[in-house]
N, C-alpha and C positions, 0 to 999 in steps of 0.2 A: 619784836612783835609790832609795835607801833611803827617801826622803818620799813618790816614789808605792807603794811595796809597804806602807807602815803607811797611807796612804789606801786602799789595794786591800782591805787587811784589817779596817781598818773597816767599810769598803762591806759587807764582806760578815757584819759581824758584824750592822750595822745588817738588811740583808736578812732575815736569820734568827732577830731578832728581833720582825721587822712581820709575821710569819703570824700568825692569826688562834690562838687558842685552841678547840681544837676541843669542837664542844657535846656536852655529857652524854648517854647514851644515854634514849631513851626510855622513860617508865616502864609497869608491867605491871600488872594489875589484884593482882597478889601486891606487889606494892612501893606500893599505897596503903593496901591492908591491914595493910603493915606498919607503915607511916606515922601509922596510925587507932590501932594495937596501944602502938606507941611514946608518942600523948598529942599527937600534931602538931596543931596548929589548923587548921581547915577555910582561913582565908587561906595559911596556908602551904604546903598541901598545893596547892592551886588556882593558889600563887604556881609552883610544882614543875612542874605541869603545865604551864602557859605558857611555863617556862623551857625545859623540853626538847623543848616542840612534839610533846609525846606525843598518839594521834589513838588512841579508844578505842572501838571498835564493838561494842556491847554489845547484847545480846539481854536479851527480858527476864524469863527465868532469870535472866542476869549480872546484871541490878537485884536481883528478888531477892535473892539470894545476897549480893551489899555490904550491902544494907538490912539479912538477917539478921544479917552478921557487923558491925554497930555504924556504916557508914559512911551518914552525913548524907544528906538530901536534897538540900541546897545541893554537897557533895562527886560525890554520882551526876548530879545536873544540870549539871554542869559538866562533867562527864566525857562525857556525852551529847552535848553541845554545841562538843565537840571535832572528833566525826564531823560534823557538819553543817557546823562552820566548815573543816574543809578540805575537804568536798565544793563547797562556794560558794568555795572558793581554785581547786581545780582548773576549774570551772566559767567562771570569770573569768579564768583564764588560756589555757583554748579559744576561749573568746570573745573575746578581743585577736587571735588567732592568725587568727581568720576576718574581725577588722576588718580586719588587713593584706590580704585575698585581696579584700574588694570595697570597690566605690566607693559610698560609700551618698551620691553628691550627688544623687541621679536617686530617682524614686517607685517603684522599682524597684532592691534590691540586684543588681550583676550586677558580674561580678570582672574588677579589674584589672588588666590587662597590661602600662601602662607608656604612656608618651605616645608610642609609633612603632608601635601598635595602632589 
């Protein structure tokens, strides 16, 4: 009895140790600034970015305005290339959505219902 309650307790220590570490929040066009203000190198700030899958939709005023306040052209092209790489995520992930709905064996897509169709 007492051997399975120290296995129960385990179990659940292990449990609540296997969640994930939750990801840092996304960063703001004021938190590369500050990044650029601080001395950060252009890989590390790019490394930041990809870390917290921040997606940065910029107008180009907001170019502008980095370029005046000191941040890179490599720094603002990446950051640019943020919004395009998850518009091509979400994109790719509609389009899976619609290869489950048709049967593309035929010269003609037309959707699937299941083999008692």
């Amino acid at each position: 009895m007492k051997t399975l309650l120290v296995l129960s307790a385990l179990a659940i220590l292990i449990t609540g140790c296997a969640t994930p570490a939750p990801r840092p929040p996304a960063l703001t066009e004021s938190d590369i600034l500050s990044m650029i203000k601080a001395g950060m190198s252009d890989n590390d700030i790019l490394r930041r970015i990809d870390a917290t899958r921040s997606v940065f939709h910029l107008s180009s005023d907001d170019v502008v305005r980095l370029r005046q306040e000191g941040v890179s052209d490599r720094v603002v092209n990446g950051m640019l290339d943020t919004y395009v790489r998850a518009a091509a995520e979400r994109q790719r992930r509609l389009d899976m959505d619609d290869a489950d709905f048709y049967d593309r064996s035929g010269p003609y897509p037309r959707p699937w219902y299941g083999w008692w169709w």
